[in-house]
C-alpha positions, 0 to 999 in steps of 0.5 A: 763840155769841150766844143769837140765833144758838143759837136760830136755829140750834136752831130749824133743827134741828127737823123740821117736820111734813111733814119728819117725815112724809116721814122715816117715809114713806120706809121705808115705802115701800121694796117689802121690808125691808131689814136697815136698816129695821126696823118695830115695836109696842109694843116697852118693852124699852129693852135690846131697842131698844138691840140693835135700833139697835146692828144696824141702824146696823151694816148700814146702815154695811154697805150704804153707807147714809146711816142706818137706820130703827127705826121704831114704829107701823108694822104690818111687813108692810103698812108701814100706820100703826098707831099704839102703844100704848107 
């Protein structure tokens, strides 16, 4: 691969920002929680967070979903932005 072709093609792989927005909007918007969707705060334990995406890829590949979410800054029980202080 030429380094034109690399660069276009990494540039197509970033997320814009409202491509960004929209993939945290999504689970936000879901009315429950599901076992593949997952909100925290302030969360620095990267043991913890390895288990959490280790659980939540293994229930989405449970129930047929395309991916989880482990989303932060997001207050679990309003789906509100919240921001993180991590």
């Amino acid at each position: 691969m030429d380094a034109d072709t690399y660069h276009r093609a990494a540039q197509s792989a970033v997320m814009n920002q409202r491509e960004l927005i929209g993939l945290v909007n999504r689970p936000r918007a879901l009315p429950w929680r599901d076992r593949w969707v997952e909100f925290k705060r302030n969360n620095d334990n990267p043991p913890l967070i390895g288990e959490y995406i280790s659980a939540l890829a293994n229930e989405a590949c449970l129930r047929d979903q395309p991916r989880a979410y482990l989303v932060f800054g997001i207050d679990n029980q309003t789906h509100n932005v919240v921001g993180d202080k991590i």
